[in-house]
C-alpha positions as CSV (number, residue, x, y, z in Angstrom):
1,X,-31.1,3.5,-85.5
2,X,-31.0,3.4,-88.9
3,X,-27.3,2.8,-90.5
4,X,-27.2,6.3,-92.0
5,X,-27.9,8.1,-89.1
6,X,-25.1,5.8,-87.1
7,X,-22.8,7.1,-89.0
8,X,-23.6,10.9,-88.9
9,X,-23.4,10.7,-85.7
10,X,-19.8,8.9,-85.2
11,X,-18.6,11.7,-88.0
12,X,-20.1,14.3,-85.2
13,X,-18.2,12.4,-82.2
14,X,-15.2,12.7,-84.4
15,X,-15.4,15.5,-85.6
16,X,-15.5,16.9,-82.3
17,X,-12.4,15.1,-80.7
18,X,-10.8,16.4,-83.5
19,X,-11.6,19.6,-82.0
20,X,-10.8,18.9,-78.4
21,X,-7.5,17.5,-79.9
22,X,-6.3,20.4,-81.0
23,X,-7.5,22.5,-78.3
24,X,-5.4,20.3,-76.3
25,X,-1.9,20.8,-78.4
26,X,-2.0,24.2,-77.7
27,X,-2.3,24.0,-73.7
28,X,1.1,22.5,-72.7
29,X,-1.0,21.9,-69.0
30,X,-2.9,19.0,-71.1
31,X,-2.2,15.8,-69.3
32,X,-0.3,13.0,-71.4
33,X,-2.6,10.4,-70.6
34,X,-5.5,12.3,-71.4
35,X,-4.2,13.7,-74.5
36,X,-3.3,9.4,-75.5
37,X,-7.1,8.9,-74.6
38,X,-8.5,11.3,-77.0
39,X,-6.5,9.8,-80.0
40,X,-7.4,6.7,-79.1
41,X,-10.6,7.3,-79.1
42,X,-10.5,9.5,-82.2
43,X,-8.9,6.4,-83.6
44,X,-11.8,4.0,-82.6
45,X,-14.3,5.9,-83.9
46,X,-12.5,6.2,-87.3
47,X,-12.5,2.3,-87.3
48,X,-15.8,1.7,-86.9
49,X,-17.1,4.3,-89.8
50,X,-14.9,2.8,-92.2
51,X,-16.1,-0.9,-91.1
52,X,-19.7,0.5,-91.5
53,X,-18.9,2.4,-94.2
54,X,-17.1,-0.8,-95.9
55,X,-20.4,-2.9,-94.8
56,X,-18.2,-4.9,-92.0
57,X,-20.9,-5.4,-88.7
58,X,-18.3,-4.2,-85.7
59,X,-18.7,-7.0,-82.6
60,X,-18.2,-5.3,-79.5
């Protein structure tokens, strides 16, 4: 997949937890752990776009 392309579509998966996120604030019934999952992996995904975007190679 080109790198381009990669990118777009971490924005898109970020985008969307962004989404879920703060669907989630507003139900109180949103479990705690859950609601640490999404951030974190809100946070991942933010990490590796600005290592791609920085031209870092991310080792997994």
């Amino acid at each position: 997949m080109p790198l381009q392309n990669h990118l777009t579509e971490l924005e898109r998966k970020h985008k969307a937890l962004e989404r879920e996120l703060q669907s989630a604030v507003h139900h109180p019934s949103m479990d705690d752990a859950r609601l640490a999952e999404l951030k974190r992996k809100k946070l991942l995904l933010k990490d590796e776009i600005s290592r791609l975007k920085n031209g870092h190679v991310s080792v997994h």
